[in-house]
MOPAC internal coordinates of N, CA, C and O (Angstrom, degrees):
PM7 1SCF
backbone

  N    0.0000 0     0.00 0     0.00 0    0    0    0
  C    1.4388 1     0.00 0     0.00 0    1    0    0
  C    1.5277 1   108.19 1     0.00 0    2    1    0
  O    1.2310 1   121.87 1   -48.89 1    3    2    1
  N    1.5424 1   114.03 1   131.11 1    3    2    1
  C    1.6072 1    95.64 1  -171.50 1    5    3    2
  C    2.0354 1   110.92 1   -76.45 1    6    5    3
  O    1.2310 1   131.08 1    13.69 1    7    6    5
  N    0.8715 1    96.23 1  -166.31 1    7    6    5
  C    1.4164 1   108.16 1   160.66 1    9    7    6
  C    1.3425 1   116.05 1  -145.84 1   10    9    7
  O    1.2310 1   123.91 1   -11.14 1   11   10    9
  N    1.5663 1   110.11 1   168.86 1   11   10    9
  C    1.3310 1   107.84 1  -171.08 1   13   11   10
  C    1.4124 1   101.20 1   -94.52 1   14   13   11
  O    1.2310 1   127.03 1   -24.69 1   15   14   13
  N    2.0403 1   104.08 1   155.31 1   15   14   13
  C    1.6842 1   113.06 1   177.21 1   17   15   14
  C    0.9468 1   133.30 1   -63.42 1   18   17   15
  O    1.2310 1   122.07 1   147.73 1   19   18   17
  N    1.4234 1   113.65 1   -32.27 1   19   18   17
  C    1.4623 1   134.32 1  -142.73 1   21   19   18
  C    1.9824 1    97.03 1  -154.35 1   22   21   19
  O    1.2310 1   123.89 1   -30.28 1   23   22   21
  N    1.2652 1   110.14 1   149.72 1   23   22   21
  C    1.3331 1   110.11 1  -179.91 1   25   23   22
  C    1.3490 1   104.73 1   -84.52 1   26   25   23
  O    1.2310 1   115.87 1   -27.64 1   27   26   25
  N    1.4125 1   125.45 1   152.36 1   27   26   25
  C    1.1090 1   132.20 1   162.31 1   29   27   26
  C    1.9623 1   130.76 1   -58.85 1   30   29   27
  O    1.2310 1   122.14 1   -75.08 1   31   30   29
  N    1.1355 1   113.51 1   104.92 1   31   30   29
  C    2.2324 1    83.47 1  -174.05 1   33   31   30
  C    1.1566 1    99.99 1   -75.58 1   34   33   31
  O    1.2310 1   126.93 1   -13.85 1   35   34   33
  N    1.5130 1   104.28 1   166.15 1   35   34   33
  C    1.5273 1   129.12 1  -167.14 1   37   35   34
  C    1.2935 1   120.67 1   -75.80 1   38   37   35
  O    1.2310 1   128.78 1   169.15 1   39   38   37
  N    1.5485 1   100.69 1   -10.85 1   39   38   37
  C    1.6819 1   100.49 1   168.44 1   41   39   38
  C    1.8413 1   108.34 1   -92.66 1   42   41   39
  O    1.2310 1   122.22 1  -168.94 1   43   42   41
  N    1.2726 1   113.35 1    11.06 1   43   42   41
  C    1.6909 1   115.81 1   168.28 1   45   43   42
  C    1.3510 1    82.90 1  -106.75 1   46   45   43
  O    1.2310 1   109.43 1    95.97 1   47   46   45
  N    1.1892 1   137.43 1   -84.03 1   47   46   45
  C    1.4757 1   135.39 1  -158.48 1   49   47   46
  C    1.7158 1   104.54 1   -35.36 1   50   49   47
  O    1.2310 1   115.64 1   130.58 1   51   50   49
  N    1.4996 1   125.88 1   -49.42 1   51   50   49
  C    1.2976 1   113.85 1  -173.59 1   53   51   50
  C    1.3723 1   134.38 1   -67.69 1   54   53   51
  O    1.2310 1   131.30 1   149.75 1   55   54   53
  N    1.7598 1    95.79 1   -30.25 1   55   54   53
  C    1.5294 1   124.47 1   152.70 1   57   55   54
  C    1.1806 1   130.54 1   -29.37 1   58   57   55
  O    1.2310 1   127.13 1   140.67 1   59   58   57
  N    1.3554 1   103.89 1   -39.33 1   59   58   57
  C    1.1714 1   115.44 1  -171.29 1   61   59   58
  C    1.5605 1   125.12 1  -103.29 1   62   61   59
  O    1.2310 1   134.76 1   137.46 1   63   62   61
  N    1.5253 1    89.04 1   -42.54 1   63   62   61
  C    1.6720 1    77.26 1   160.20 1   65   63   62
  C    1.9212 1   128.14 1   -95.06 1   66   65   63
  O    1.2310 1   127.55 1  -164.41 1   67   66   65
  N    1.4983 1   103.08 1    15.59 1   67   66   65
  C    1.4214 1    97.94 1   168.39 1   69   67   66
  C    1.6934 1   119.20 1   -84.83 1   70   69   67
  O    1.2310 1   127.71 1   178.61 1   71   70   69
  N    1.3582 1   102.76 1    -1.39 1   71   70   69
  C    1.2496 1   116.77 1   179.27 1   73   71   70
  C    1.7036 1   128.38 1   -74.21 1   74   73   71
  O    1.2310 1   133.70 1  -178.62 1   75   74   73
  N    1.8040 1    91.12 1     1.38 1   75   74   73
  C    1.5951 1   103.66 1  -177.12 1   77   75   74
  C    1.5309 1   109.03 1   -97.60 1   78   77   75
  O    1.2310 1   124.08 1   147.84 1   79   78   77
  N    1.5891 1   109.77 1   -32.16 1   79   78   77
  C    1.2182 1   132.88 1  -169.42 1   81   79   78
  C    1.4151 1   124.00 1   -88.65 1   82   81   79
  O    1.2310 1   127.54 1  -171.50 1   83   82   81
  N    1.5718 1   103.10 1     8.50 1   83   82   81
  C    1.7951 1   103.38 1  -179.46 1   85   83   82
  C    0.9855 1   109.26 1   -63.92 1   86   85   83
  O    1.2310 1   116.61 1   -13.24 1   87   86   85
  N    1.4856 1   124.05 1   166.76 1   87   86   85
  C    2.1092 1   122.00 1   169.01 1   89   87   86
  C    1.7327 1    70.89 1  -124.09 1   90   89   87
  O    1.2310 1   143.07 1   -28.95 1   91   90   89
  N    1.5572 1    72.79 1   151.05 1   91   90   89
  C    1.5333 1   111.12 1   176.48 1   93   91   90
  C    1.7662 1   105.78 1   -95.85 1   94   93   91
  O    1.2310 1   110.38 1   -50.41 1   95   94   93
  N    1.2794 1   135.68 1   129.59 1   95   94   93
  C    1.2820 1   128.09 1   146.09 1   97   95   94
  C    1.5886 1   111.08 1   -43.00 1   98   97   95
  O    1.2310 1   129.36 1   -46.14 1   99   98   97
  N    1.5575 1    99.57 1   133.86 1   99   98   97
  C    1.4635 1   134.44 1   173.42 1  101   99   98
  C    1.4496 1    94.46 1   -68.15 1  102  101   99
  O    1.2310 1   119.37 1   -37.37 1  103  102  101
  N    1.5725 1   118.81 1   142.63 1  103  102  101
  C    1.2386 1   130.72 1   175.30 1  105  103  102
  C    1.2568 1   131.23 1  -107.44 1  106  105  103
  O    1.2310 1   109.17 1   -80.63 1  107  106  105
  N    1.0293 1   137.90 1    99.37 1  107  106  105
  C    1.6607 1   137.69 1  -168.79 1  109  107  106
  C    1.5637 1   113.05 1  -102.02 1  110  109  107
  O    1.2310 1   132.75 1   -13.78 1  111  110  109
  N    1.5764 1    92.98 1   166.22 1  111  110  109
  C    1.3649 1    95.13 1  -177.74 1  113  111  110
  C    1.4296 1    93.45 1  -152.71 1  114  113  111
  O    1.2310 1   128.92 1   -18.93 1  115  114  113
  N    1.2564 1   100.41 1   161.07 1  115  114  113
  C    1.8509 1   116.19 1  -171.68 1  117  115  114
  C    1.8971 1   107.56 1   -75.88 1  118  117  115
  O    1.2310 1   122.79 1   -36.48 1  119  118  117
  N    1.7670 1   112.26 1   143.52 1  119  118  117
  C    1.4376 1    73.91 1  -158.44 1  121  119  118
  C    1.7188 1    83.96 1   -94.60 1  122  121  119
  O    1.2310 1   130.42 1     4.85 1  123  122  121
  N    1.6113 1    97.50 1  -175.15 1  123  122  121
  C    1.5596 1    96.50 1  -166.42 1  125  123  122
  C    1.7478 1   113.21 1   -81.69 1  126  125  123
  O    1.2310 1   132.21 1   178.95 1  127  126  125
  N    1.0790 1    94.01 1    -1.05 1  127  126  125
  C    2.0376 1   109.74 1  -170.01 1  129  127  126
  C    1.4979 1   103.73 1   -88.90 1  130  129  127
  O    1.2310 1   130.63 1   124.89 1  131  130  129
  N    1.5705 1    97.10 1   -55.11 1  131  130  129
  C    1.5734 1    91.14 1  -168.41 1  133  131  130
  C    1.7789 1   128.21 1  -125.56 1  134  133  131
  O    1.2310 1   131.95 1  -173.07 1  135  134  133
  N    1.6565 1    94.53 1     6.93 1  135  134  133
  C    1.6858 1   127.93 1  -174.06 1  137  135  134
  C    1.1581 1   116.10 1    53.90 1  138  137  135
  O    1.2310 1   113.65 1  -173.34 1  139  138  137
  N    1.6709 1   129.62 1     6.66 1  139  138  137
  C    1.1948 1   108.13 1   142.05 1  141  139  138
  C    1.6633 1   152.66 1   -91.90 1  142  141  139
  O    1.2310 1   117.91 1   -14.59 1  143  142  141
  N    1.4876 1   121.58 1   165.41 1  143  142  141
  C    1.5487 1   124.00 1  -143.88 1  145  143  142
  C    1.5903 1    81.63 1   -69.92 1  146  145  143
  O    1.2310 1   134.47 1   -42.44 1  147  146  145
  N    2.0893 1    89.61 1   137.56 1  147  146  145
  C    1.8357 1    98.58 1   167.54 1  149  147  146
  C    1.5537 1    79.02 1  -147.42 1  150  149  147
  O    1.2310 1   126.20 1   -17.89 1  151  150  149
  N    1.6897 1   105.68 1   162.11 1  151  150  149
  C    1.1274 1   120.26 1   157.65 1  153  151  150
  C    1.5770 1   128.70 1   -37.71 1  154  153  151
  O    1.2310 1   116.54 1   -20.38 1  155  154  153
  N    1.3843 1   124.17 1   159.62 1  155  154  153
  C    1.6176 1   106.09 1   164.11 1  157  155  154
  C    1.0847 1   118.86 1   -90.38 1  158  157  155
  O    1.2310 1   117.37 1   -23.28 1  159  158  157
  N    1.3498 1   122.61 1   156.72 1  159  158  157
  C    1.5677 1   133.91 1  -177.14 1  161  159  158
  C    1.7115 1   125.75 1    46.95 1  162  161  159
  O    1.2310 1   129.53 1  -137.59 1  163  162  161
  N    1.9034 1    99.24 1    42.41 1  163  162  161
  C    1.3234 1   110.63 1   163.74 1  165  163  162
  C    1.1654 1   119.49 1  -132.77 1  166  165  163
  O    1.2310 1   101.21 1    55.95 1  167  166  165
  N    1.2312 1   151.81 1  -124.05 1  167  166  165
  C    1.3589 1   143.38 1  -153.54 1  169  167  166
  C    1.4832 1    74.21 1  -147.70 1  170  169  167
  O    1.2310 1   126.73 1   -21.10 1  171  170  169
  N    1.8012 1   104.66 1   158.90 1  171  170  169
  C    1.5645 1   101.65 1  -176.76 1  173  171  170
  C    1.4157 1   105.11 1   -87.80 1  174  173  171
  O    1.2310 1    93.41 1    39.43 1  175  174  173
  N    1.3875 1   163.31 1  -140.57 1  175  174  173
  C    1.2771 1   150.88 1  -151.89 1  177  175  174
  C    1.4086 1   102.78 1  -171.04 1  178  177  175
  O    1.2310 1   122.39 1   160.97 1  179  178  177
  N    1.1819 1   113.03 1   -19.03 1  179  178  177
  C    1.9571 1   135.92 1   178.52 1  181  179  178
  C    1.1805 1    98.75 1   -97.43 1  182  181  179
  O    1.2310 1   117.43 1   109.46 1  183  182  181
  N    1.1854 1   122.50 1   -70.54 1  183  182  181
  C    1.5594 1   118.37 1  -169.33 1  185  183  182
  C    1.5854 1   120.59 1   -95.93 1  186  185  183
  O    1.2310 1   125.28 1   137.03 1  187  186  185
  N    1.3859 1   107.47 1   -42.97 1  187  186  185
  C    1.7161 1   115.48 1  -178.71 1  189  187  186
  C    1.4615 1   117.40 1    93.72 1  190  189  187
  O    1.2310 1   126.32 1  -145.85 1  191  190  189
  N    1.5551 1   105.46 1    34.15 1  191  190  189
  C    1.3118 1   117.33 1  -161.53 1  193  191  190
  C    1.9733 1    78.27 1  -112.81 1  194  193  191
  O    1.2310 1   129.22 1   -24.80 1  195  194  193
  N    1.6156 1    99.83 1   155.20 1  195  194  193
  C    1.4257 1   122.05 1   179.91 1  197  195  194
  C    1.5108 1   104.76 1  -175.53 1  198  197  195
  O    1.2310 1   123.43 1   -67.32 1  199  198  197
  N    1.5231 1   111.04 1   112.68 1  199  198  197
  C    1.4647 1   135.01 1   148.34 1  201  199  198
  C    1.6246 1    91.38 1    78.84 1  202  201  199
  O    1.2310 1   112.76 1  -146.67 1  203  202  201
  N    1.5410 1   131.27 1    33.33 1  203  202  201
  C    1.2736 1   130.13 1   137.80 1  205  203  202
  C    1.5875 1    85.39 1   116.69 1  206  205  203
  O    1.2310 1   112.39 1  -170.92 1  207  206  205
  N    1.1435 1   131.96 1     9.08 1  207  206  205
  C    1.8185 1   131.83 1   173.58 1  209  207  206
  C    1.6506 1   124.47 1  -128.71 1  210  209  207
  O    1.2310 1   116.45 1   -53.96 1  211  210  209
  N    0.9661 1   124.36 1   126.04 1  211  210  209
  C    1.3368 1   120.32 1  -173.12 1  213  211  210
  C    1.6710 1   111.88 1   -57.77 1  214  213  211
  O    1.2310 1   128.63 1   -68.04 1  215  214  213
  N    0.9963 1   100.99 1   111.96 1  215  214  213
  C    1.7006 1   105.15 1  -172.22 1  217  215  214
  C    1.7094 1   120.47 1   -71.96 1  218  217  215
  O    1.2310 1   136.17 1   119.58 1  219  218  217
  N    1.4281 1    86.29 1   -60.42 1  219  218  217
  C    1.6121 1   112.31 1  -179.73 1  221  219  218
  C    1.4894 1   110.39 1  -124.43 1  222  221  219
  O    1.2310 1   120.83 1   -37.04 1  223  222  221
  N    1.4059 1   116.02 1   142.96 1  223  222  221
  C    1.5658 1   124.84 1   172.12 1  225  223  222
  C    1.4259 1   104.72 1   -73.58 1  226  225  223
  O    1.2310 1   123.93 1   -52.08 1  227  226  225
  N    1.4802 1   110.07 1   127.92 1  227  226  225
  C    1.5411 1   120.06 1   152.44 1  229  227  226
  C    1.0709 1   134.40 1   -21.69 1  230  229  227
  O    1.2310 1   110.01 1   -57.01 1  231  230  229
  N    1.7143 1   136.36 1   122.99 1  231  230  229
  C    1.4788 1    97.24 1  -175.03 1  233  231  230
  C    1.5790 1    86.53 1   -81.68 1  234  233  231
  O    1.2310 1   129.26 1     0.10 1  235  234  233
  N    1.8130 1    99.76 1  -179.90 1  235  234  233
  C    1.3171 1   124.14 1  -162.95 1  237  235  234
  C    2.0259 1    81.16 1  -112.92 1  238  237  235
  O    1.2310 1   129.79 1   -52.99 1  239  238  237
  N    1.5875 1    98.73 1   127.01 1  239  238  237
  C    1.9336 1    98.51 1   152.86 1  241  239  238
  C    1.2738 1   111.74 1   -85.61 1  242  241  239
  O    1.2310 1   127.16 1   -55.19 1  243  242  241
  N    1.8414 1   103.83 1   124.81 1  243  242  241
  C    1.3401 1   110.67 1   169.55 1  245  243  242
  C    1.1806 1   115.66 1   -53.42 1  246  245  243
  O    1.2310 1   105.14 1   -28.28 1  247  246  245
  N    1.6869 1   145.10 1   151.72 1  247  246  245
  C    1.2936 1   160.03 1  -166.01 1  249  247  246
  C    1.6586 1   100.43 1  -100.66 1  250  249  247
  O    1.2310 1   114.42 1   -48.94 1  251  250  249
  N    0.6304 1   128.18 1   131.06 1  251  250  249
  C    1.3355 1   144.91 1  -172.29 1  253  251  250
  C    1.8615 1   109.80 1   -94.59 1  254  253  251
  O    1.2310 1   128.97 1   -79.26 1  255  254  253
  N    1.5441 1   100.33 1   100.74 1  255  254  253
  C    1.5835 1    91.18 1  -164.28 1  257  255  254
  C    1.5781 1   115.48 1   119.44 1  258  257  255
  O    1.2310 1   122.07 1   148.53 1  259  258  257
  N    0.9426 1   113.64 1   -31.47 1  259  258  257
  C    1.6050 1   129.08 1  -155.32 1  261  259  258
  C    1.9424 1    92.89 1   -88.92 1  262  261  259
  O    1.2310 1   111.96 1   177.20 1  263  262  261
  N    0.7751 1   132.77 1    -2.80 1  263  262  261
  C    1.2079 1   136.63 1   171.81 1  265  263  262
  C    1.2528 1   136.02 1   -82.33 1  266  265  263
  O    1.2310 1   125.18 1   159.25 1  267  266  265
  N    1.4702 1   107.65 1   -20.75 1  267  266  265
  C    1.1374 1   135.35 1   174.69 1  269  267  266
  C    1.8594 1   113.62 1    58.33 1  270  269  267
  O    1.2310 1   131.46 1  -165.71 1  271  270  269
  N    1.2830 1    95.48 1    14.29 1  271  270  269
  C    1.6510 1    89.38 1   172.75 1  273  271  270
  C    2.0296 1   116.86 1   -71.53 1  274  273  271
  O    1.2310 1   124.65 1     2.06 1  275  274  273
  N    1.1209 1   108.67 1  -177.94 1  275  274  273
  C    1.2094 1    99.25 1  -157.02 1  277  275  274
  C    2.1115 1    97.55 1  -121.67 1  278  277  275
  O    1.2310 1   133.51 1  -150.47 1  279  278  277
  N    1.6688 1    91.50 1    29.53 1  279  278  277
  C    1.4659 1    89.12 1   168.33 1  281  279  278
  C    1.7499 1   114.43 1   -69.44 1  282  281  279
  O    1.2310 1   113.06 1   -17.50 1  283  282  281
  N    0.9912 1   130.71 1   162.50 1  283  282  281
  C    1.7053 1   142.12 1   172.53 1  285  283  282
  C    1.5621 1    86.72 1    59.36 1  286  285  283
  O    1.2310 1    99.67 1   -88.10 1  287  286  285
  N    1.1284 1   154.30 1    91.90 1  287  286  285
  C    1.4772 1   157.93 1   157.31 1  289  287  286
  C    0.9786 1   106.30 1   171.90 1  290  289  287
  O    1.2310 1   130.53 1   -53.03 1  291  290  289
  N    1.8984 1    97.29 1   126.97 1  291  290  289
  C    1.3509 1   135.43 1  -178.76 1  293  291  290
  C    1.3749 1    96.24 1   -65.22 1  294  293  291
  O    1.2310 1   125.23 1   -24.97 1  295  294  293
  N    1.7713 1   107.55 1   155.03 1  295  294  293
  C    1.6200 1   119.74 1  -178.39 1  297  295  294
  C    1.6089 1    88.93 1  -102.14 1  298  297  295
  O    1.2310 1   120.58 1   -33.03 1  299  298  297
  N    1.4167 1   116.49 1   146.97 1  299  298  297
  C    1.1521 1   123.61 1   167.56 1  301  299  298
  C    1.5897 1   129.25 1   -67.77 1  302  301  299
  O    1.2310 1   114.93 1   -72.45 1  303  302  301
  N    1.1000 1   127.22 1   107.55 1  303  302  301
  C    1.6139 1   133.84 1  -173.53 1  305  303  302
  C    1.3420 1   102.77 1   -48.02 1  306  305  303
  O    1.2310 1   120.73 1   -51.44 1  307  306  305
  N    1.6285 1   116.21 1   128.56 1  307  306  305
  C    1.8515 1   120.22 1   157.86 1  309  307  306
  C    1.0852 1   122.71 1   -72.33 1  310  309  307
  O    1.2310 1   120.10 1   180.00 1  311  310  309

């Protein structure tokens, strides 16, 4: 079995094994319902549309106020 001549330096040795550990960029695509970027082969995250059918309902943003509770409001003076 041979061996090596000369030692390797640690900036070839590290080279080499950082080459196992890259991350790849995640790939998106526009979805076809509402054109914005979602993963592939999940439900879109904006709309909830997947493979031409509404999968999941949107969530709805609560309105701020719309509750009519009486937090942050002054009581009227007698």
């Amino acid at each position: 079995m041979p061996n090596p001549k000369r030692k390797h330096t640690r900036s070839r040795r590290d080279s080499r094994r950082a080459q196992n550990w890259r991350l790849d960029a995640v790939t998106a695509g526009a979805c076809p319902n509402c054109k914005n970027l979602r993963p592939p082969h999940t439900v879109c995250p904006s709309c909830g549309w997947y493979n031409g059918k509404l999968a999941v309902a949107p969530k709805q943003k609560k309105a701020k106020g719309a509750e009519g509770g009486s937090a942050g409001q002054e009581k009227p003076k007698s």
